[in-house]
C-alpha positions in Angstrom: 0.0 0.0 0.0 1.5 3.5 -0.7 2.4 5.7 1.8 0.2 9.1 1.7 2.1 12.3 0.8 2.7 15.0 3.6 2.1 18.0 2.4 3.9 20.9 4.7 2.1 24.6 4.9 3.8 26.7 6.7 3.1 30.1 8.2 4.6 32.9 6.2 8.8 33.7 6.8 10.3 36.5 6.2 14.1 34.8 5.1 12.0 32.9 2.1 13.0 36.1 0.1 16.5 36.3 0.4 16.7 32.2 0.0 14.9 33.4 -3.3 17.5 36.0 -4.1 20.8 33.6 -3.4 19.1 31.2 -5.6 18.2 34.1 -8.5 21.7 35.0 -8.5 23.1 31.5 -8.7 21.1 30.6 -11.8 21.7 33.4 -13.4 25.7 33.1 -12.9 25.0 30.0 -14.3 22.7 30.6 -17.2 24.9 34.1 -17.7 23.2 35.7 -21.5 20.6 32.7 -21.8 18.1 34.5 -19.6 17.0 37.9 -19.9 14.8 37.8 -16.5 14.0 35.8 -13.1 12.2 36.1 -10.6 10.9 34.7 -7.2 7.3 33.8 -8.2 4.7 31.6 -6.1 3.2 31.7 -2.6 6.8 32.0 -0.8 7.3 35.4 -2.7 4.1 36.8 -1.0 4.5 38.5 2.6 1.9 36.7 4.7 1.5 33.7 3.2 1.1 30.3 4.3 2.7 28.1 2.0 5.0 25.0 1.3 8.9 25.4 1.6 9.1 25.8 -1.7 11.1 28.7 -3.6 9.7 29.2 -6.9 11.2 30.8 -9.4 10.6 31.4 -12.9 13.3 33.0 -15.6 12.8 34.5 -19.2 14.5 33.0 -21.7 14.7 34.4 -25.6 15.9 30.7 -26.5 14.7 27.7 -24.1 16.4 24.9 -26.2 20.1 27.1 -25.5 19.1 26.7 -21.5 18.0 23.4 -22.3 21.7 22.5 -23.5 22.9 24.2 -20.1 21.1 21.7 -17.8 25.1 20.8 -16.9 25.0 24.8 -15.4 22.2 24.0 -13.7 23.1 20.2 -12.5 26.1 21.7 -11.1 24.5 24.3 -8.7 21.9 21.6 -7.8 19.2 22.0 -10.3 18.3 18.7 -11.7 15.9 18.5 -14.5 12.5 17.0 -14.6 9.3 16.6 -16.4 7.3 19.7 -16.4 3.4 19.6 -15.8 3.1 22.3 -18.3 4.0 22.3 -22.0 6.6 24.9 -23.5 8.9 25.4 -20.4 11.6 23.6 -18.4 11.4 22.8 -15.4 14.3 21.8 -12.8 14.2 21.1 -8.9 16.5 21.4 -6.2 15.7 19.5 -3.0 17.0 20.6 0.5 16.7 21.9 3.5 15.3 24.3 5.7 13.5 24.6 1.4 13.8 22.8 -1.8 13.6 25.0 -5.3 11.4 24.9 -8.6 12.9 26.9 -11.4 10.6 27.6 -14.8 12.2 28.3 -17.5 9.7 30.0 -20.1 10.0 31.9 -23.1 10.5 35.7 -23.2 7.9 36.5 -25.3 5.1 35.0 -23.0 6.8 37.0 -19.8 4.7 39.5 -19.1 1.1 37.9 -19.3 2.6 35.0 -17.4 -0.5 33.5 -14.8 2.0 32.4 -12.3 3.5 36.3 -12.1 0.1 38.1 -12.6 -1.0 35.4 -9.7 1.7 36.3 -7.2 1.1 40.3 -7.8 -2.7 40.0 -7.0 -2.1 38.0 -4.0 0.2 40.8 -2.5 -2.0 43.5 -3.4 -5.5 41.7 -2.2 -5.5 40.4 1.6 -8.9 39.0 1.4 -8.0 36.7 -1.8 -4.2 36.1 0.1 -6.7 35.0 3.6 -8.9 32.8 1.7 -6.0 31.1 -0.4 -4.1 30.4 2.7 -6.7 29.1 4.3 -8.0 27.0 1.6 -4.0 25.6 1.7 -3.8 24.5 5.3 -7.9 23.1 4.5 -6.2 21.0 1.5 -2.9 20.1 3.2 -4.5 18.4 6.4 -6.8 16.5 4.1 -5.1 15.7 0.8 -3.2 12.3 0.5 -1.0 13.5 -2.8 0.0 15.9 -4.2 -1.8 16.2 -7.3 -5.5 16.3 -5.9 -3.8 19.1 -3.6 -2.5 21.3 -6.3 -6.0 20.3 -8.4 -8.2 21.2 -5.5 -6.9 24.8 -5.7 -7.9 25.4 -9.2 -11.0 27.0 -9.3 -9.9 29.5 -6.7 -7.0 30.4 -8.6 -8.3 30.7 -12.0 -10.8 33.2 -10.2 -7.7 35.3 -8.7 -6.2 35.0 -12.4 -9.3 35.9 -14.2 -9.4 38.9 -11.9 -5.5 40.4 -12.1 -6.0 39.5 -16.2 -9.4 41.5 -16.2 -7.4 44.4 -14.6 -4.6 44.7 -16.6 -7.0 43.9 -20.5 -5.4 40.7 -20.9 -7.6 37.7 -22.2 -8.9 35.2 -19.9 -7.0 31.9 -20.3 -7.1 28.4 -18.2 -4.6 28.2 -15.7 -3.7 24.8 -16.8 -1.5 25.7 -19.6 -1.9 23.5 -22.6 
């Protein structure tokens, strides 16, 4: 029988951004001219947050198959590659402690309407969306047994938050499930 996933929300802490920032400048040493733009993206990036210790980041690329032929960079700061769950990106983790690391690697012309950037902004700008999506992560995280139905489970609020920071800025609406 398979052993159910923990899945760790924590309150909010204030060091998650300069663990962001060390990491930011590591990846760009490494990826130095293949990226054009990085930046600490997802729930640890948003003052007052609950959220897993994890340290999203996401960079800009103007060629992802040239990053994609510097996964050796990457390996050797700790960034092995894996199987993203969304098409046209890369996607690379680095487990550890007191956090592990996800770094997206997307392409430059999609940087500015990207959901996961537009997402973070409108939580740190709206504290009733930020309270009810913190609260509906700690609901999830004490009842979910994988990962997957955890992350699914959010969806609906989240395209809502989307739809809203799109609506604001006259962007089209668009599923938050890339395709």
């Amino acid at each position: 029988m398979a052993r159910p996933i923990v899945i760790e929300v924590q309150d909010y802490d204030p060091v998650w951004p300069s663990y962001a920032a060390r990491a930011i400048d590591e990846v760009r040493a490494a990826l130095a001219g293949l990226v054009v733009a990085i930046e600490h993206i997802g729930s640890t990036a948003v003052p007052g947050l609950a959220a897993k210790p994890v340290i999203d980041l996401m960079a800009a690329a103007p060629s992802v198959p040239a990053v994609e032929s510097a996964s050796a960079a990457l390996a050797a700061i700790g960034f092995d590659r894996s199987e993203p769950t969304m098409p046209n990106r890369l996607f690379y983790r680095r487990e550890g402690a007191p956090v592990a690391y996800h770094l997206h690697i997307v392409d430059a012309a999609s940087w500015e309407t990207r959901n996961q950037r537009l997402l973070r902004d409108h939580l740190r700008e709206n504290a009733v969306d930020r309270a009810a999506y913190g609260d509906l992560k700690r609901a999830l995280a004490a009842s979910a047994d994988e990962g997957d139905a955890y992350t699914k489970a959010k969806t609906a609020l989240i395209q809502r938050m989307v739809d809203s920071a799109r609506t604001a800025r006259g962007l089209p609406l668009v599923n938050v499930w890339e395709e």
